[in-house]
N, CA and C atoms as an extended XYZ file, in Angstrom:
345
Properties=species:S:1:pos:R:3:atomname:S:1:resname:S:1:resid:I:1 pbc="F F F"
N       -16.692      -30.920       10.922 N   UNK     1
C       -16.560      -29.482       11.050 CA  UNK     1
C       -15.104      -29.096       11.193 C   UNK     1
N       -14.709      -28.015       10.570 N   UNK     2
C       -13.162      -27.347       10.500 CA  UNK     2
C       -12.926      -26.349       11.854 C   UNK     2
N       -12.554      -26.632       13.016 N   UNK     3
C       -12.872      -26.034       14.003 CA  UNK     3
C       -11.502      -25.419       13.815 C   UNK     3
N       -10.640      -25.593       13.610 N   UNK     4
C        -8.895      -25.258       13.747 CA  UNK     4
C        -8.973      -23.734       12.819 C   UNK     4
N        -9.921      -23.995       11.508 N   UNK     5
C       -10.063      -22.828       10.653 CA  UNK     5
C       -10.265      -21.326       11.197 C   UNK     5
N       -11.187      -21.243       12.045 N   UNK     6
C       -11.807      -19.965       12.279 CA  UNK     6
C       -10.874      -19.961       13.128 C   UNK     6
N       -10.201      -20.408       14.001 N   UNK     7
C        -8.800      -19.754       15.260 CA  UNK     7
C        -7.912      -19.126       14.748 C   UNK     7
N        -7.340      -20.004       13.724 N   UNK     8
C        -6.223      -19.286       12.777 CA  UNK     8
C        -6.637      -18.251       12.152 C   UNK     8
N        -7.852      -17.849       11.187 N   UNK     9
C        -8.303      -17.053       10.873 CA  UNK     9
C        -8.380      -15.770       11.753 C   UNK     9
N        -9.122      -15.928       12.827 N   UNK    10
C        -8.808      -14.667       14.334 CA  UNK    10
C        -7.244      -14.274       14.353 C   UNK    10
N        -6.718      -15.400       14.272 N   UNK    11
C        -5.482      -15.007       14.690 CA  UNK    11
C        -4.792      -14.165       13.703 C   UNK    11
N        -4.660      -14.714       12.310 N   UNK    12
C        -4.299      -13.535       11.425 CA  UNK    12
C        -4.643      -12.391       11.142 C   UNK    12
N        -6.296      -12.260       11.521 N   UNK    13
C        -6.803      -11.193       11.024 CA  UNK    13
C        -6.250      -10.183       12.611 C   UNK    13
N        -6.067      -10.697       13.728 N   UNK    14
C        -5.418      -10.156       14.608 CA  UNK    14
C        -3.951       -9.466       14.295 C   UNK    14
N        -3.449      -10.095       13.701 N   UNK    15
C        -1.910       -9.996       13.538 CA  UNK    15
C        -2.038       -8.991       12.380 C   UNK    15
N        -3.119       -9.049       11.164 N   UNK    16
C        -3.169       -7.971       10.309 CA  UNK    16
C        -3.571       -6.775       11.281 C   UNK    16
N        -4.487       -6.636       11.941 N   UNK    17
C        -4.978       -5.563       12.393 CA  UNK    17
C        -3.479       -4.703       13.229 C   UNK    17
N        -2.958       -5.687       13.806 N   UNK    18
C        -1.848       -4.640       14.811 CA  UNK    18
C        -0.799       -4.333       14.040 C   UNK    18
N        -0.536       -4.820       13.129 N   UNK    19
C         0.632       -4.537       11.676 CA  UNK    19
C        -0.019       -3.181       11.232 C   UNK    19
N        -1.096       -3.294       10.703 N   UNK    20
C        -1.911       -1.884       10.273 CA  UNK    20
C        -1.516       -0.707       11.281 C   UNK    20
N        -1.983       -1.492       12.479 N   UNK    21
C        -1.870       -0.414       13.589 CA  UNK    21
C        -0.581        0.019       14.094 C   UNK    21
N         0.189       -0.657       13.899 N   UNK    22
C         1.718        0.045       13.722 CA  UNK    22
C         2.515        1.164       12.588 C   UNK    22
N         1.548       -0.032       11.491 N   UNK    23
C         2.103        1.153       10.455 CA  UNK    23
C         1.402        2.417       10.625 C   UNK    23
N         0.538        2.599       10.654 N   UNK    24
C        -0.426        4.121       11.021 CA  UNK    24
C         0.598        4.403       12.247 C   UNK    24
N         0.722        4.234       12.915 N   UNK    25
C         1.460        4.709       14.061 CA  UNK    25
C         2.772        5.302       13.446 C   UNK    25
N         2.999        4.459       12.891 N   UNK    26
C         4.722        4.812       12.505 CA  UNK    26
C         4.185        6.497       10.986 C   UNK    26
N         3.777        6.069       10.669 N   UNK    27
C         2.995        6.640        9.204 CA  UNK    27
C         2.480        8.241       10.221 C   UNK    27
N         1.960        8.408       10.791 N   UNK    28
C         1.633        9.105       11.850 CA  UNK    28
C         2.482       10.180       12.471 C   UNK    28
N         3.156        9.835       13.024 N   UNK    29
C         4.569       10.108       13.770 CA  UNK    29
C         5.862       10.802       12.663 C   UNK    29
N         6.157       10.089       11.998 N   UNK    30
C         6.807       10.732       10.490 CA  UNK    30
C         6.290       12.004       10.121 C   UNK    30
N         4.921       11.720        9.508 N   UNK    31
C         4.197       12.758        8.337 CA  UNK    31
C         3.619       13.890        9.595 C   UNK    31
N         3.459       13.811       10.853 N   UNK    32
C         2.524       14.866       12.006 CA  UNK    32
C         3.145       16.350       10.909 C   UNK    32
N         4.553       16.573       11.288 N   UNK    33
C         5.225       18.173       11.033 CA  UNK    33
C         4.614       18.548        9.854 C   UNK    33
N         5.141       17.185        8.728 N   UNK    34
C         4.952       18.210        7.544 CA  UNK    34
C         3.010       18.401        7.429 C   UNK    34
N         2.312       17.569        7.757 N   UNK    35
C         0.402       17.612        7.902 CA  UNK    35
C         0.449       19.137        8.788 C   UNK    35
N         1.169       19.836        9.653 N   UNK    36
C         0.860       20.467       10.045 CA  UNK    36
C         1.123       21.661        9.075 C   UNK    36
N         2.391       21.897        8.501 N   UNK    37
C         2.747       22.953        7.849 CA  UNK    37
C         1.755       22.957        6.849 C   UNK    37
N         0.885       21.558        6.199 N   UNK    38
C         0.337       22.135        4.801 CA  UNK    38
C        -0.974       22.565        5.741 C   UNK    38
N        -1.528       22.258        6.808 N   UNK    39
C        -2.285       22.383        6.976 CA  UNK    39
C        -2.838       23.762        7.657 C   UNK    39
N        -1.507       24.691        8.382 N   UNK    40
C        -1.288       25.927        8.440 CA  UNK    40
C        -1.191       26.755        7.048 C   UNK    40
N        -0.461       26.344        6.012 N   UNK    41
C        -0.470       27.010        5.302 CA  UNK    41
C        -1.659       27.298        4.007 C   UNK    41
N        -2.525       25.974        4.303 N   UNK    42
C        -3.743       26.047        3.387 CA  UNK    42
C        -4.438       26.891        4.606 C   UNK    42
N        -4.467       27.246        5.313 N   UNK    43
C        -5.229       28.375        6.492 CA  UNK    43
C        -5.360       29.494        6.122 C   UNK    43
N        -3.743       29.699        6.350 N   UNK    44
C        -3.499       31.391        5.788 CA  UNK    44
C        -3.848       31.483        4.249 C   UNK    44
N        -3.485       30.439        3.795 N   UNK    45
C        -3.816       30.900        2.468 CA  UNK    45
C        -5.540       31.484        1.960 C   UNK    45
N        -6.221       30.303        2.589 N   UNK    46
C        -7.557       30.591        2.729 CA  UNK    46
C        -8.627       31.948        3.549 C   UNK    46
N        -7.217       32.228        4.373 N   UNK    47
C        -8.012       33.490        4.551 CA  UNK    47
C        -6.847       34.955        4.315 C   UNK    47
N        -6.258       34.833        3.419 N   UNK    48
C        -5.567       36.169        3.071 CA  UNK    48
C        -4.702       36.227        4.051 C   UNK    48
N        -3.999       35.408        4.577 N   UNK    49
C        -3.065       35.710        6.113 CA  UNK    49
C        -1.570       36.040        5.274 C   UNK    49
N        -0.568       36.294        5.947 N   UNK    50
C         1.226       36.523        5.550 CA  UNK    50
C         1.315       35.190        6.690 C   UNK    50
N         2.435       34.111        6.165 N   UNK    51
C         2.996       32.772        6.786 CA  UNK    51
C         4.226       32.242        6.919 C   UNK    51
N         4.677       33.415        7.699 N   UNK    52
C         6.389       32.462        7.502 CA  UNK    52
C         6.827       32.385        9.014 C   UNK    52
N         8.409       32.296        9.487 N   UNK    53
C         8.850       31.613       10.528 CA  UNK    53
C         9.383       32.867       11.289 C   UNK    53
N         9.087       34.470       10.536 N   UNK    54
C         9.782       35.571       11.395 CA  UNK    54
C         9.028       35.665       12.419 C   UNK    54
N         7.497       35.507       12.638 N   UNK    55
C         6.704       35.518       13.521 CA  UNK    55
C         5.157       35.197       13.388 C   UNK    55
N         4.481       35.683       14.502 N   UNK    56
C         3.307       35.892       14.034 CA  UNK    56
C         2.529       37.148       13.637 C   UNK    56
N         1.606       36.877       12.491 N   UNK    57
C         1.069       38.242       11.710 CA  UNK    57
C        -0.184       38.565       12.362 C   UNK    57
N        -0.902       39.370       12.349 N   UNK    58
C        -2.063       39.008       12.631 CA  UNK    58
C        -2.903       38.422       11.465 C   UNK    58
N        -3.599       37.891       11.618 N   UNK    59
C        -4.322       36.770       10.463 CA  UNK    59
C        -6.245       36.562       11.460 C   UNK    59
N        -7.159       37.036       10.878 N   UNK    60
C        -8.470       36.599       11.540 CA  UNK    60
C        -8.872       35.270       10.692 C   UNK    60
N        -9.590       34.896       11.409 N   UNK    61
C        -9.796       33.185       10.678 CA  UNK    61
C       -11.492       32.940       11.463 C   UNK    61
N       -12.426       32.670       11.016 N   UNK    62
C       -13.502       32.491       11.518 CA  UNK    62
C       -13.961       33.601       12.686 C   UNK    62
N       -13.551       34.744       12.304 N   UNK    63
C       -13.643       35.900       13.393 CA  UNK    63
C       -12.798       35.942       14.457 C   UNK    63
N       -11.755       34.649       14.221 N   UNK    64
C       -10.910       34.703       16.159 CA  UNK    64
C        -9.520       34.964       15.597 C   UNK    64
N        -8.644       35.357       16.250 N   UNK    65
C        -7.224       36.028       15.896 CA  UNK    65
C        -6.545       34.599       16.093 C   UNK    65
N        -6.020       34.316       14.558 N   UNK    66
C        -4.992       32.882       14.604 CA  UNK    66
C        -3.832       32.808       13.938 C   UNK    66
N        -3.077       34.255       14.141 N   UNK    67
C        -2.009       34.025       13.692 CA  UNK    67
C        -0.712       33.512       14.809 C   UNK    67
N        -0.884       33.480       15.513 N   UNK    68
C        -0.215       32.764       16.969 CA  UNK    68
C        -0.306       31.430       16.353 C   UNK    68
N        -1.203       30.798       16.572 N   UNK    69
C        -1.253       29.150       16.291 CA  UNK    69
C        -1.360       28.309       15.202 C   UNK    69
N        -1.170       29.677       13.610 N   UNK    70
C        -0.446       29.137       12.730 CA  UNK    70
C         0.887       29.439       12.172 C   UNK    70
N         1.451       30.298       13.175 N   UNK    71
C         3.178       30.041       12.904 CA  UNK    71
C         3.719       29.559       14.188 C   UNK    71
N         2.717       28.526       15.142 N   UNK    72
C         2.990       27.208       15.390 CA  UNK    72
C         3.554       26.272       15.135 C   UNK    72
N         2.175       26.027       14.351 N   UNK    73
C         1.959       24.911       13.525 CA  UNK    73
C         2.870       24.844       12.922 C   UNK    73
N         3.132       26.349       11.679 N   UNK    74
C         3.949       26.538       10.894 CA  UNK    74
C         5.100       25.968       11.081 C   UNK    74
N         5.667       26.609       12.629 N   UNK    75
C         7.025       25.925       12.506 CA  UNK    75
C         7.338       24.460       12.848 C   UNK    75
N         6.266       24.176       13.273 N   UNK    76
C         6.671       22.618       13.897 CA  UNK    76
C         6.935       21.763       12.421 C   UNK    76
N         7.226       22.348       11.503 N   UNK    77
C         7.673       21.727        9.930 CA  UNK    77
C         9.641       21.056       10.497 C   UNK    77
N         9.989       22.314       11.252 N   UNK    78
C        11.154       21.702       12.094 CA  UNK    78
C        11.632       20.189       12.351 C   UNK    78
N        10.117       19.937       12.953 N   UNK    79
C        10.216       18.600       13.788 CA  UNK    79
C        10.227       17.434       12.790 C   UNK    79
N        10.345       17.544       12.086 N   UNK    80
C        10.812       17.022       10.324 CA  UNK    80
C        11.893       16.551       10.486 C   UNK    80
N        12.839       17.115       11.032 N   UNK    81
C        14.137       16.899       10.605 CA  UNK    81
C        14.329       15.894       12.033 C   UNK    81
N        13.384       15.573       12.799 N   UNK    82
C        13.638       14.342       13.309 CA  UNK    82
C        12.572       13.363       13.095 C   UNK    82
N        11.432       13.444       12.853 N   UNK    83
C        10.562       12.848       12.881 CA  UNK    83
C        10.572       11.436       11.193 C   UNK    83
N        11.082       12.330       10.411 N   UNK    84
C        11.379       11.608        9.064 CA  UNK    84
C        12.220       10.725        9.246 C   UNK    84
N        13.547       11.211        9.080 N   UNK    85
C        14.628       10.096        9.623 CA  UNK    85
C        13.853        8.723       10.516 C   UNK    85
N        13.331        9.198       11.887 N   UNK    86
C        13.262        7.965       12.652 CA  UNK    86
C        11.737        7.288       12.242 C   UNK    86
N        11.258        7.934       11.551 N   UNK    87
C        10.253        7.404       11.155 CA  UNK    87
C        10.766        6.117        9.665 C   UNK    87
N        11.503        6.709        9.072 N   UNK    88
C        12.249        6.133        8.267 CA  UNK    88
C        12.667        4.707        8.757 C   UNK    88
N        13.138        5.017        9.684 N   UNK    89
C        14.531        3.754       10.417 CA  UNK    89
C        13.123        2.424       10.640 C   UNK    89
N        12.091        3.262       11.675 N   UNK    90
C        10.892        2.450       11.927 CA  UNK    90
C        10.043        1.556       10.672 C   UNK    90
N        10.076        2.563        9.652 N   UNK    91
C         9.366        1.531        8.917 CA  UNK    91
C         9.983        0.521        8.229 C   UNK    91
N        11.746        0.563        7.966 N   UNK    92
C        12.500       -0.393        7.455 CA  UNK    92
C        12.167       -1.499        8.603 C   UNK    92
N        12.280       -0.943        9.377 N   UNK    93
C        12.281       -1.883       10.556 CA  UNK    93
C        11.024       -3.071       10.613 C   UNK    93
N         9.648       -2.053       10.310 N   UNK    94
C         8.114       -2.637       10.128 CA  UNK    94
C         8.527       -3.713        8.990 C   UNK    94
N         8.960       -3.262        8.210 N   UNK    95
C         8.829       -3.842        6.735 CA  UNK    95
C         9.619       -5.071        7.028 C   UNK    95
N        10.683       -5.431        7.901 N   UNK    96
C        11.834       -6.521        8.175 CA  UNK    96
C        10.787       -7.594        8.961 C   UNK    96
N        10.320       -7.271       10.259 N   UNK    97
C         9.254       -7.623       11.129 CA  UNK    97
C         8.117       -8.321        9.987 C   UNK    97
N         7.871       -7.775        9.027 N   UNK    98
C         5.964       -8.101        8.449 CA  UNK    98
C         7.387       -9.448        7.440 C   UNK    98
N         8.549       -9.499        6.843 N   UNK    99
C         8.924       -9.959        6.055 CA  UNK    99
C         8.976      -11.206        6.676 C   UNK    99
N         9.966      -11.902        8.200 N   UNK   100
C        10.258      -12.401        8.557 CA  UNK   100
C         8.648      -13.191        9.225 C   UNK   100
N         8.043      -12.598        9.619 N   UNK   101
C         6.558      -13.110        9.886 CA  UNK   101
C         6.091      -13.840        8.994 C   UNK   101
N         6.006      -13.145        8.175 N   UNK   102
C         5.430      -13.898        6.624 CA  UNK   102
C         6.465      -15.303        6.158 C   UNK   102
N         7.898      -15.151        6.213 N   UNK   103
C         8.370      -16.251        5.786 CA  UNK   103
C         8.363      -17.395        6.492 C   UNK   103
N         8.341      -17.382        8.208 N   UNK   104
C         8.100      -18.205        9.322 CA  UNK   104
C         6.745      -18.842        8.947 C   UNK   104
N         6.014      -18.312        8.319 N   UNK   105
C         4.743      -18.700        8.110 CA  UNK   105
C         4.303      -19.451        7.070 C   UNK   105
N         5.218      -18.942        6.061 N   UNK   106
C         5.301      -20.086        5.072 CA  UNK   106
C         6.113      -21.162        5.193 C   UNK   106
N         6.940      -21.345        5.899 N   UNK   107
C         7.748      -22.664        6.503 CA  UNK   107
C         7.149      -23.299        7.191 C   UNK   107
N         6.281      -22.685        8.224 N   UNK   108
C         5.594      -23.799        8.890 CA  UNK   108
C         4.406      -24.403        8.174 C   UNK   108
N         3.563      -23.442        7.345 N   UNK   109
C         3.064      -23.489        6.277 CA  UNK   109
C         3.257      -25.373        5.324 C   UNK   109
N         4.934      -24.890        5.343 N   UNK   110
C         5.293      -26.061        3.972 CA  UNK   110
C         5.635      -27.304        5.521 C   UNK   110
N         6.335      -26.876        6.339 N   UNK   111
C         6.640      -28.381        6.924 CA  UNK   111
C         5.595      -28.820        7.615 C   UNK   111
N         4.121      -28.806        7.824 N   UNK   112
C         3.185      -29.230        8.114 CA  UNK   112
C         2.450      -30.006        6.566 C   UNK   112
N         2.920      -29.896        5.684 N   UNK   113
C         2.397      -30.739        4.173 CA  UNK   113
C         1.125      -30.022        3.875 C   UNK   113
N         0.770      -28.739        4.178 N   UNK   114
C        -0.707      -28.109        3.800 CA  UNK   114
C         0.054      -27.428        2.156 C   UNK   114
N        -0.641      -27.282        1.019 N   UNK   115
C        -0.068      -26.594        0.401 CA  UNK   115
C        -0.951      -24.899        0.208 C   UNK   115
């Protein structure tokens, strides 16, 4: 029986899962501002609202008054201008991390004689 198989197996599929879960994190964190602006602005659009950053309009949306909390939303398009950048820096960063993992892995990979 291959008992060594299924550990390693856990273990990668571990190591895939929190890689995923970083990148969503990082993926997340970046894209929040601009998901909000399209997602304010497919609002107003959908219900006949006015959408920009002078204020709020009044806008009814499912019968409740939401023009307050979509030139919110609206503006948090702002938070862009930090969220991209460091989201940026993070995923070069992810991408260096998943590279160096992977090559450690094929070295130990080759100096153990498995091909």
């Amino acid at each position: 029986m291959r008992q060594g198989k299924p550990a390693r197996n856990r273990a990668s599929r571990s190591g895939v899962v929190l890689y995923g879960l970083a990148l969503a994190a990082i993926l997340s964190w970046a894209l929040f501002p601009v998901a909000a602006v399209a997602l304010s602005s497919a609002i107003a659009a959908m219900a006949g609202c006015t959408l920009d950053e002078s204020g709020a309009h009044p806008c009814t949306v499912l019968g409740r008054e939401a023009g307050g909390w979509l030139v919110t939303l609206f503006t948090l398009g702002w938070l862009a201008l930090v969220t991209l950048p460091t989201g940026a820096a993070a995923l070069l960063l992810w991408c260096a991390v998943v590279a160096v993992h992977l090559l450690v892995l094929l070295w130990r990979r080759r100096g153990t004689g498995r091909s």
